[in-house]
Every structure is written in C-alpha cells, then in structure tokens.
C-alpha positions as CSV (number, residue, x, y, z in Angstrom):
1,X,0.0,0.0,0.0
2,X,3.0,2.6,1.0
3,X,4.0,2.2,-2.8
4,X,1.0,2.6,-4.2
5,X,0.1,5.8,-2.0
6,X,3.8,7.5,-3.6
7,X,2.8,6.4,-7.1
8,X,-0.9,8.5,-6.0
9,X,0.9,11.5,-5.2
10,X,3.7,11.0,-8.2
11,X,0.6,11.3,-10.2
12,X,-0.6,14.2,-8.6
13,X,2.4,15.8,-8.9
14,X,2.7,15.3,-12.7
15,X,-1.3,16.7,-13.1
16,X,-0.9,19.7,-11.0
17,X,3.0,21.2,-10.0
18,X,2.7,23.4,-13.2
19,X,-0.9,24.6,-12.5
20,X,0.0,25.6,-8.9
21,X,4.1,26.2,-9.4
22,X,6.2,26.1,-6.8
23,X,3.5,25.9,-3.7
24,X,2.5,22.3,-4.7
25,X,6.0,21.3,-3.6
26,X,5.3,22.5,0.5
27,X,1.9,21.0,-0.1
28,X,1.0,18.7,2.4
29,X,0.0,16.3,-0.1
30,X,3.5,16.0,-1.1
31,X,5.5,16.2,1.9
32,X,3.3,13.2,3.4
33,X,4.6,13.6,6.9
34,X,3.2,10.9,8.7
35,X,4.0,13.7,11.6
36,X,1.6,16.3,10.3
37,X,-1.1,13.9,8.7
38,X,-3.0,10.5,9.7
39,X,-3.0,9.7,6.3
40,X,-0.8,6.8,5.8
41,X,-2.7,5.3,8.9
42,X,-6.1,5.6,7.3
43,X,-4.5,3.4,4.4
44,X,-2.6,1.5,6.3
45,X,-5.4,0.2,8.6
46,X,-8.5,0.6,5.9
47,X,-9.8,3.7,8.0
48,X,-12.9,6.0,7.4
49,X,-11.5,9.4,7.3
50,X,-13.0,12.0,9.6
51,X,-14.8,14.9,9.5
52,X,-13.4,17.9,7.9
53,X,-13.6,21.3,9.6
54,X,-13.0,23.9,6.4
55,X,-13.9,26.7,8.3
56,X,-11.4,26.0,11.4
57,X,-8.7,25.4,8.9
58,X,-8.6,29.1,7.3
59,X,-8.9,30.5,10.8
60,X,-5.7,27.9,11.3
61,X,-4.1,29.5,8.3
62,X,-4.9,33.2,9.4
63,X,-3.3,32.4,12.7
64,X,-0.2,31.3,11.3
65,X,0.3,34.5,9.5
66,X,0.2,36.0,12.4
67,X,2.3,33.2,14.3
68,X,5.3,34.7,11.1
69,X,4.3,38.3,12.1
70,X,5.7,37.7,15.9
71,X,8.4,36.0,15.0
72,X,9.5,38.9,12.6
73,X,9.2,41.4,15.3
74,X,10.9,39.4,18.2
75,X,13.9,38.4,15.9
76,X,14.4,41.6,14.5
77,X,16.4,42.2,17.5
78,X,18.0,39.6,17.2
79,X,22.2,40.2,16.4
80,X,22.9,39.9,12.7
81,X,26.8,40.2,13.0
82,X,27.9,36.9,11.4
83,X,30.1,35.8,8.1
84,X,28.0,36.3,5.4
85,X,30.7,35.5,2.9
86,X,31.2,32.4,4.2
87,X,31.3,29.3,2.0
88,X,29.7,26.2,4.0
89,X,26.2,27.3,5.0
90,X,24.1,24.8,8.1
91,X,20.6,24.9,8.0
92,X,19.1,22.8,11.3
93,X,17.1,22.6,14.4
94,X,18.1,23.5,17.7
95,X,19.5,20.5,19.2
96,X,22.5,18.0,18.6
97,X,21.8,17.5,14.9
98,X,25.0,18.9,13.5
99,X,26.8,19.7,16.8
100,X,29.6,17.4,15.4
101,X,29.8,18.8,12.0
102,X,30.0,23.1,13.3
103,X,34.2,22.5,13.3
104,X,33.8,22.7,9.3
105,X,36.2,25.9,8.2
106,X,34.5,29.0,6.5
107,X,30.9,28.4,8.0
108,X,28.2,29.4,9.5
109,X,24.9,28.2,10.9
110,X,21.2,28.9,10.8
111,X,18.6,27.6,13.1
112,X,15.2,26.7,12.2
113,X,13.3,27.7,15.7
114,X,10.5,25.3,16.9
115,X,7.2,26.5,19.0
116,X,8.6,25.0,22.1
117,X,12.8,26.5,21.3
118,X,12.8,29.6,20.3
119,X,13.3,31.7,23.5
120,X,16.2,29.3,23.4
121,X,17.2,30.0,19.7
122,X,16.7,33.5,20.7
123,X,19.6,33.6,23.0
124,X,22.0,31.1,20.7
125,X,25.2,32.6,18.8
126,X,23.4,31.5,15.7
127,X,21.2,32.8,13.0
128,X,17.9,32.2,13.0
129,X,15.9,31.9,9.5
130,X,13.2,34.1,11.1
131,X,16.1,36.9,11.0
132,X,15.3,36.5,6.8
133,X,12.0,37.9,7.1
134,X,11.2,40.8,5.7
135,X,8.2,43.7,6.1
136,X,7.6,43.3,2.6
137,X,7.1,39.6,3.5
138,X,4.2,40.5,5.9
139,X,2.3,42.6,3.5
140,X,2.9,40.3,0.1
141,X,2.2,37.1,1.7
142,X,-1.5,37.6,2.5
143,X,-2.2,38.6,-1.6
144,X,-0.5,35.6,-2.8
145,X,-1.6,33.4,-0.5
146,X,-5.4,35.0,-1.7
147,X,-3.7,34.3,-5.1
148,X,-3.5,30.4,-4.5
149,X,-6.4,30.4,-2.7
150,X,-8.0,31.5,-6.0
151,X,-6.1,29.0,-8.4
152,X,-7.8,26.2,-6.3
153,X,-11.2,27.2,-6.3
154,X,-10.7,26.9,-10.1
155,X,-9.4,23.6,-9.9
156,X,-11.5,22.5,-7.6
157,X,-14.3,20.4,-9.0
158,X,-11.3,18.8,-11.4
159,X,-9.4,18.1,-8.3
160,X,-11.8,16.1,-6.6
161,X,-12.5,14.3,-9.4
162,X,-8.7,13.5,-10.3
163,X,-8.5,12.3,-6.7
164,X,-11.1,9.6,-6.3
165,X,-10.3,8.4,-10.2
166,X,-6.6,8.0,-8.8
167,X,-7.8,6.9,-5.7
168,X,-9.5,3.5,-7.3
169,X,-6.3,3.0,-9.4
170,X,-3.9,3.7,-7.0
171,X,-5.3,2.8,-3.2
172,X,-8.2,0.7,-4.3
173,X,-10.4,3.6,-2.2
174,X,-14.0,4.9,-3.5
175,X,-13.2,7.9,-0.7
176,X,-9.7,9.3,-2.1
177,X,-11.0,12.4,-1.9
178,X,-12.8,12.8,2.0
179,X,-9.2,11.0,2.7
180,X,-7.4,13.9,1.7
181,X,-9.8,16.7,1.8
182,X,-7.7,18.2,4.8
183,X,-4.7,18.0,3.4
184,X,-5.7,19.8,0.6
185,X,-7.6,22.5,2.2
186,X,-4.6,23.4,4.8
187,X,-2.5,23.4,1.7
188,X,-4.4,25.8,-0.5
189,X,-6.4,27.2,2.0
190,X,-4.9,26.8,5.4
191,X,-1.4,27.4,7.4
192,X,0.5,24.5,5.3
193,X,0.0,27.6,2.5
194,X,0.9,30.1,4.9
195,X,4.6,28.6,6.6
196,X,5.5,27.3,2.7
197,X,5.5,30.9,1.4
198,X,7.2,32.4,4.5
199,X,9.9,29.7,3.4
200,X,9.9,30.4,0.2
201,X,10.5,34.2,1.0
202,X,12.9,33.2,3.6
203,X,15.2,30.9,1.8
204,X,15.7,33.4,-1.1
205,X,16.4,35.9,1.4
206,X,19.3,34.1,2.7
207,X,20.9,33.0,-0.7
208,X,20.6,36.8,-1.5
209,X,22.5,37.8,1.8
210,X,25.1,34.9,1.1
211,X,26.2,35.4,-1.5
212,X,29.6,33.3,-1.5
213,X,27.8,30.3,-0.8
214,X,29.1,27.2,-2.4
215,X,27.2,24.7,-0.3
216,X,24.2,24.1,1.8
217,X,23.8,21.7,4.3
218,X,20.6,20.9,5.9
219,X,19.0,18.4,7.8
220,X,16.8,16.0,5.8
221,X,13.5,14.9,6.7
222,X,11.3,15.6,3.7
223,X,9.8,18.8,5.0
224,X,8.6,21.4,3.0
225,X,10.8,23.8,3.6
226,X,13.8,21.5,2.4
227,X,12.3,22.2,-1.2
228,X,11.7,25.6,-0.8
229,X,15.6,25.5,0.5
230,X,16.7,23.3,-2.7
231,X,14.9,25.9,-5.1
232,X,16.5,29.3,-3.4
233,X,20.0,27.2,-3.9
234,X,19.0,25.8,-7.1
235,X,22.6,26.4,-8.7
236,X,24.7,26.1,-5.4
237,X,25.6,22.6,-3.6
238,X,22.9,21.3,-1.8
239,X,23.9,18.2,1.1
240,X,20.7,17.1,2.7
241,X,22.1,14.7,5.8
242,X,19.7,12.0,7.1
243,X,19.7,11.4,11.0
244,X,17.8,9.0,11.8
245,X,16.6,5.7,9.9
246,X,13.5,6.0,8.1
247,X,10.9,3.1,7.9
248,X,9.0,2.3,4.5
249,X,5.9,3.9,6.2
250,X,7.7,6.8,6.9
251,X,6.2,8.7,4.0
252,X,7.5,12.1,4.1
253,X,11.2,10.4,3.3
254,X,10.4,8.7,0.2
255,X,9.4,9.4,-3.1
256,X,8.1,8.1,-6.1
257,X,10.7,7.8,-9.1
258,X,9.0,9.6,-12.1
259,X,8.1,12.4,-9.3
260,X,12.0,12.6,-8.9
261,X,12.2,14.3,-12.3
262,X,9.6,16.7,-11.6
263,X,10.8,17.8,-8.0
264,X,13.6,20.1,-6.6
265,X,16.1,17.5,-5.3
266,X,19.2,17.8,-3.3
267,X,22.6,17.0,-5.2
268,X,23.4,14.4,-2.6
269,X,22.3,12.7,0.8
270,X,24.5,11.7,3.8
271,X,23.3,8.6,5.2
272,X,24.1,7.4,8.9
273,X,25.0,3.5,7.7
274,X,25.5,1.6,4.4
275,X,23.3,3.2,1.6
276,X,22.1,-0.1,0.4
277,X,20.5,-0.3,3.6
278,X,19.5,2.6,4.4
279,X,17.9,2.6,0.8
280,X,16.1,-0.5,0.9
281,X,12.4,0.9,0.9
282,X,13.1,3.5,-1.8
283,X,14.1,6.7,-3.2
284,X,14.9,9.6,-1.5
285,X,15.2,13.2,-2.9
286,X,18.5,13.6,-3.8
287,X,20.6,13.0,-6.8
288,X,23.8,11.2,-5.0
289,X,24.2,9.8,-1.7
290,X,27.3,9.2,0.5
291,X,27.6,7.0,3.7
292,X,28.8,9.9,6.1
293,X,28.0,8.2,9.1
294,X,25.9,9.0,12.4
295,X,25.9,12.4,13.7
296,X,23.8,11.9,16.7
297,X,24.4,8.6,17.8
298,X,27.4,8.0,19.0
299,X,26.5,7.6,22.2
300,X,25.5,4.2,21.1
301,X,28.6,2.8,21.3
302,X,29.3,2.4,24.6
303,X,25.8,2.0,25.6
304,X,25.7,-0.1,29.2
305,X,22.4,-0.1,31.4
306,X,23.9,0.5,34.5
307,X,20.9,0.2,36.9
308,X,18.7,-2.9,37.3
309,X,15.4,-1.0,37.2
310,X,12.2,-2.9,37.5
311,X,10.1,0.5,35.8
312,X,8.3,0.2,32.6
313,X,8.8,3.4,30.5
314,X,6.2,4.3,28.0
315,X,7.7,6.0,25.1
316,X,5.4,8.9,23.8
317,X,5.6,10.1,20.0
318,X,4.7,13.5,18.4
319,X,0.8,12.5,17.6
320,X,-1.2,13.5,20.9
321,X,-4.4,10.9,19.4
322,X,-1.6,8.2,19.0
323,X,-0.4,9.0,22.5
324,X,-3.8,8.2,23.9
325,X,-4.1,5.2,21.9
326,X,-1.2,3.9,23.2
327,X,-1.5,5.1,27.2
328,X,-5.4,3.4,26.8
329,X,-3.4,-0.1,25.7
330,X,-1.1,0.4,28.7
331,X,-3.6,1.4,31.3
332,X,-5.5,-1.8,30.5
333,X,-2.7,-3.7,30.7
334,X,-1.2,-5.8,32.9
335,X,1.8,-3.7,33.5
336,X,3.0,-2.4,36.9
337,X,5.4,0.7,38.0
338,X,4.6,2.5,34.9
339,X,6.3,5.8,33.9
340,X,5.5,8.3,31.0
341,X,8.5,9.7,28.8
342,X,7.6,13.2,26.8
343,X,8.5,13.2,22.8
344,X,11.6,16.1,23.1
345,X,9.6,17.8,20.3
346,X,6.5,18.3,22.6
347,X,7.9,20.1,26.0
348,X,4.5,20.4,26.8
349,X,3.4,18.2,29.6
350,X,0.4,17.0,29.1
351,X,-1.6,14.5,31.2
352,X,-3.9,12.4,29.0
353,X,-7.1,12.1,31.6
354,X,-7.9,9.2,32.7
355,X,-5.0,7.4,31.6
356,X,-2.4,9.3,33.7
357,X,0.9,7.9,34.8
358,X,3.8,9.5,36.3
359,X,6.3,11.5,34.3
360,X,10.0,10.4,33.6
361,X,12.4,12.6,34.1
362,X,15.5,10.5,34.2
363,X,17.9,12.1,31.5
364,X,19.0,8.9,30.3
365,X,16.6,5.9,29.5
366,X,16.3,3.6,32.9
367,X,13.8,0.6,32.5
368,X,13.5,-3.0,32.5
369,X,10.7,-2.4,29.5
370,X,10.5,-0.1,26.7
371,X,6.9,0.4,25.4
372,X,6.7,2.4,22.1
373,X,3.9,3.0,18.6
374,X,5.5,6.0,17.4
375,X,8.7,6.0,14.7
376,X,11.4,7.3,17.8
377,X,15.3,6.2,17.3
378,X,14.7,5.2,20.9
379,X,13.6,1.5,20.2
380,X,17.6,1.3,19.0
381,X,18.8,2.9,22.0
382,X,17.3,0.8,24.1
383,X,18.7,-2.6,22.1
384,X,21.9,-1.3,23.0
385,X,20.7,-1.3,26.7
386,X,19.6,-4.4,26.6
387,X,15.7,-3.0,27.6
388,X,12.9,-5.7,26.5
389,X,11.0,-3.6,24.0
390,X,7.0,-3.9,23.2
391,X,5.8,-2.3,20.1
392,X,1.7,-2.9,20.8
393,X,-0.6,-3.2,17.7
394,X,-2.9,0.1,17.8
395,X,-6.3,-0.3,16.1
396,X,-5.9,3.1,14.4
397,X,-2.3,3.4,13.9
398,X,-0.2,1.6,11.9
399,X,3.5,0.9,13.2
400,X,6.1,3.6,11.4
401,X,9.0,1.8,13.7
402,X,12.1,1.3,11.8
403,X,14.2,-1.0,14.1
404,X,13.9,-4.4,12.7
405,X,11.6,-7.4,14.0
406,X,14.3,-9.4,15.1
407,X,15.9,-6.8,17.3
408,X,12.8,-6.7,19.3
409,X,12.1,-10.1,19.4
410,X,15.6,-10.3,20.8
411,X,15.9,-7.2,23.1
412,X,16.4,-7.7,26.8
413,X,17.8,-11.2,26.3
414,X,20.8,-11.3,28.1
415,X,22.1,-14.4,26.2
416,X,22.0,-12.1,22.7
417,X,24.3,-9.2,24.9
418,X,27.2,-10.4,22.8
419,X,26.2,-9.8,19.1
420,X,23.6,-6.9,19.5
421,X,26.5,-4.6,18.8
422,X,27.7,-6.0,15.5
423,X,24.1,-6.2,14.5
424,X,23.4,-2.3,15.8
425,X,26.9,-1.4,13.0
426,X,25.1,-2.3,10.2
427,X,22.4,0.0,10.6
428,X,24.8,2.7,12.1
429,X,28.8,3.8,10.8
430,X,30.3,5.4,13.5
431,X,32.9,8.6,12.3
432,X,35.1,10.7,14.2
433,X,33.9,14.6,13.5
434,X,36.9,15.1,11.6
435,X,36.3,12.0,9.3
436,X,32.8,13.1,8.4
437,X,33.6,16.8,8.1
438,X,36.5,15.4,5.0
439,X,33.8,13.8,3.8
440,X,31.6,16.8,3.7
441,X,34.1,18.9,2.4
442,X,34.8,16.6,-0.4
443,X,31.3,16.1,-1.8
C-alpha cells in the first residue's frame, strides 16, 4: 500500500506542480509527513476518514500568519553580526543535529526555531531563518496566498475528481478524496500555505545575503521547507544529511521515481549506515548519496544499562491521538510501576485524563521495558541497553517503527548481549567529527 500511496501523489504531482508552481511542492500532499497527517494510517489500517472542519482550517491558516508576524518582530532584535561571505552554510534545528559537524572551516549556521525552542534559539550565537523575514514579507504574503487560494477554487471540482479516479487506481479507495480533503484545504487554503510561502520568501532571502555560498547543508526529513531551501539554492551545492533511519511507512522520506524528475532534489544525501541499507524501501530526494556516518548517535557505542530498574517506560511520540491510543493499551494492561516519557519535540506536559501515569524525568533511559507505537530512534537505544522492547498493535495506527523485528524479538535477552552490537553497526557507521567533516568537504 505505501508504494501505491507515492505512485498516487507521483501522479498528482505530474497533473498539478505546473498549475500551482512552486506551492505544490510545500503542499502537504506531497511532503506526506506521517507527523503532520493520519493519512498513511487511514490506508494503512482501511480507516474511514474523519470529518473535515473547512472553516477551522482558514482561521488555522490566518493564525499562522500572524504566528510569522511575531516572529518577525521578536527576531528583529536579534544580532545579525555573522560571516556572510562564508562558504559552508548549516541549516538545522536547535539540538544535537549537526553539533559534530559546526568544526567545518568557513561556516556558518542557521537555526530553524521550533514553537517549544525559540526563546532558546533566541539567545544562541546562531542565525535564526526568522532573522530572513522581511516587512515586505508581511504585506505580500497575504495577496499571494489570496492568489493560490483562488487558483484552487478553479481547480476545484477537477481536483476532486482527479483524486477519487486516482484513488480506485492507486489505493483501491471509493473515498480518495474525504481522505485527503484536509490536506488539501490546509494546503491551499490553510497554514500548510501560509509557513510554505514564508519559506519560500525566507530561503531566497538568505541566498541573497550569502552570496559566496558554495554549499548548503541541511537536515533532511522531507519537509517542506527543504524544497523551498533546494529551489533558493538551485545552482549552489545542496547536502541534505539524514539522521535518523526512516521506515518504508515513513512517508515524508520517500518518493516516487517519475516524481523525482519533476521535484527540486538535493545534489546528494549523507546517510548514517551503508546506503544499500538505508535505501532499501526507496528513493529519497536527492541525486547522489554518501555514507557519512551518524551524527547523533554516537552515544550508542558504549551503551551499558547501568541500573537494574524494575520500571516500565512508556515512550510517547509527536501525535497527541496516538499518544492516547497507546496510554489506553497500557492502562488496560497488565503492566505495573509505569512511567511516562515526553516526545523532546512536545515540551508540553500534558496528562492524558484518565490514563495518567507519572512522568520520567530520568535524562537517560532507565527501565527494564521499553513500550513504544510511534517511529522514535529510541527502540535502537534501548537494544543497546539491553531493555525488552513492546511495540503494541494500535487499532488506528499503523506501526512507522524502523528498528527491525528481530531486534525486538531479541531485546532484553541477556544471552544475545554479545552480538547486539555488530548487529546495531550495520544499521549505524560510527565517524570521528573530523572524518565526516573530510567527507563533507569533499562532496
């Protein structure tokens, strides 16, 4: 089903990038992040989809405008005193993503600031893209967003249509179109329109203030703002680098072949571990790839559990519903001296009534079970630990976990303590910084 959902949206792609130009590239429909949409779930598990709320969605999109227009006025004080004639550009989150990788001569990095980060960013030696926005921005953005609004009430009709023909071809569905009705509408009509023409604004922005700029490097995950990145830099280097192991369910990673020639691509990918591997389950959006090894995982390497701790550690992931699914299976389970862990993208504690559990704030994983549905590098973590892991079967969620079925089977079995880190190498090349910047700076 995954492959026939990308050749769905391949076809898309080729039936309406020209109508709707660049914007149908931070479309929702063809980032398909399974982090942002339910979609591959629905499919995945033969779903109905739900109700759509059109008129909630454009008040979502006008919000988000606004959302830009803070962030233009709180970091316009932000210090702008950096290299901009440098020749090796960053573009990541705020976090250890490229920590490893900052030694690289004649850079200089830019942040991308998350809702939950940027007081943090704020106060960070670094750039941060909202620095790129201009007050032309704020006053253009709201016409051509009315602009694109337009251009899809004229397509309209012919979308739906297109949809649920493709739909019976593609996904063997009579409902293509209520499946992706949201999608669309917070694409064309929503914030998904919104935040990809900010992007678009602020990426050219950038290659207009750096102007020596030979190559970009940027974190790959299949965003939107990765193509609006690839565009801006259409005739510099572009090095997306890939930190964590996508699953074949992990939509927003992989991509169709003929939609390949259509897209803006990067001119090569850095994997963590052998390509072959890593490439498995598809194509990615890039022209080239390169092994450069792991850039957050190091750690992995001399991974001990210490402690014998009898607590079972539930896992959260990114999707709040998901969450709930998952605390309902463990709260009707048999499982004693539970303890919640918080997704690191959602500081937000939140307790999910009636299925509370304590919080874990231990800073390094410390359980005798691991209990996980969302896609978190965690599950690998915790083979290195030597932590039984239970991946539960969700009734409306499909599983987006990468590690492989035998590591789980064979977690927390002490007798298997003695290969589990061979196994973990194949799937992870550990580098020295220096090693991977070379190999950066030779690409």
């Amino acid at each position: 089903m995954t492959n026939n959902y990308l050749k769905f949206i391949s076809s898309l792609s080729a039936n309406y990038y020209k109508w709707f130009g660049k914007i149908w590239w931070y479309s929702l429909l063809h980032e398909k992040n399974t982090t942002k949409s339910n979609t591959i779930h629905v499919l995945l598990k033969n779903l109905k989809p739900k109700k759509v709320s059109i008129f909630k969605i454009i008040l979502n999109g006008i919000r988000k405008y606004f959302v830009f227009v803070g962030r233009y006025f709180i970091f316009k004080f932000k210090s702008k005193k950096y290299n901009y004639r440098c020749k090796n550009l960053f573009v990541s989150y705020n976090g250890d993503f490229f920590n490893c990788l900052y030694d690289m001569s004649d850079s200089e990095v830019i942040i991308i600031p998350q809702k939950f980060d940027w007081k943090e960013v704020f106060k960070r030696d670094n750039l941060a893209v909202d620095q790129f926005i201009s007050f032309i921005d704020l006053i253009t953005v709201p016409f051509e967003s009315l602009f694109y609004f337009t251009l899809f009430i004229l397509k309209y009709f012919n979308m739906k249509s297109i949809f649920n023909i493709l739909g019976k071809v593609y996904l063997k569905r009579d409902d293509a179109w209520d499946i992706f009705k949201e999608e669309v509408w917070k694409s064309f009509a929503g914030e998904v329109l919104i935040e990809g023409l900010f992007f678009q604004k602020i990426f050219y922005g950038i290659f207009l203030k750096f102007t020596n700029v030979e190559k970009v490097i940027y974190v790959y995950e299949g965003q939107a703002w990765e193509k609006a990145l690839c565009i801006a830099f259409k005739d510099k280097k572009k090095v997306g680098v890939l930190c964590t192991i996508p699953s074949k369910n992990m939509t927003q990673f992989w991509y169709d072949k003929d939609e390949k020639k259509l897209m803006p691509l990067a001119d090569a990918l850095c994997t963590i571990s052998d390509i072959n591997n890593i490439l498995k389950h598809g194509s990615m959006a890039s022209i080239d790839y390169f092994n450069l090894g792991s850039t957050r995982h190091g750690y992995l390497k001399n991974m001990v559990r210490k402690s014998k701790s009898d607590r079972v550690v539930v896992a959260l992931g990114y999707n709040d519903e998901q969450n709930k699914e998952l605390l309902e299976w463990v709260y009707n389970s048999d499982y004693k001296n539970v303890y919640v862990r918080e997704h690191p993208s959602r500081r937000l504690i939140q307790d999910y009534f009636p299925y509370y559990f304590p919080y874990d704030f231990e800073p390094n994983l410390d359980c005798k079970i691991l209990i996980v549905a969302s896609d978190s590098m965690i599950t690998f973590e915790a083979f290195a630990m030597n932590i039984k892991i239970v991946i539960p079967e969700l009734k409306s969620f499909a599983n987006l976990n990468s590690i492989p079925y035998q590591f789980v089977v064979n977690s927390g079995n002490m007798e298997y303590k003695e290969t589990r880190m061979i196994e973990l190498k194949d799937y992870f090349t550990f580098r020295q910084s220096e090693e991977m910047i070379k190999i950066l700076e030779d690409i």
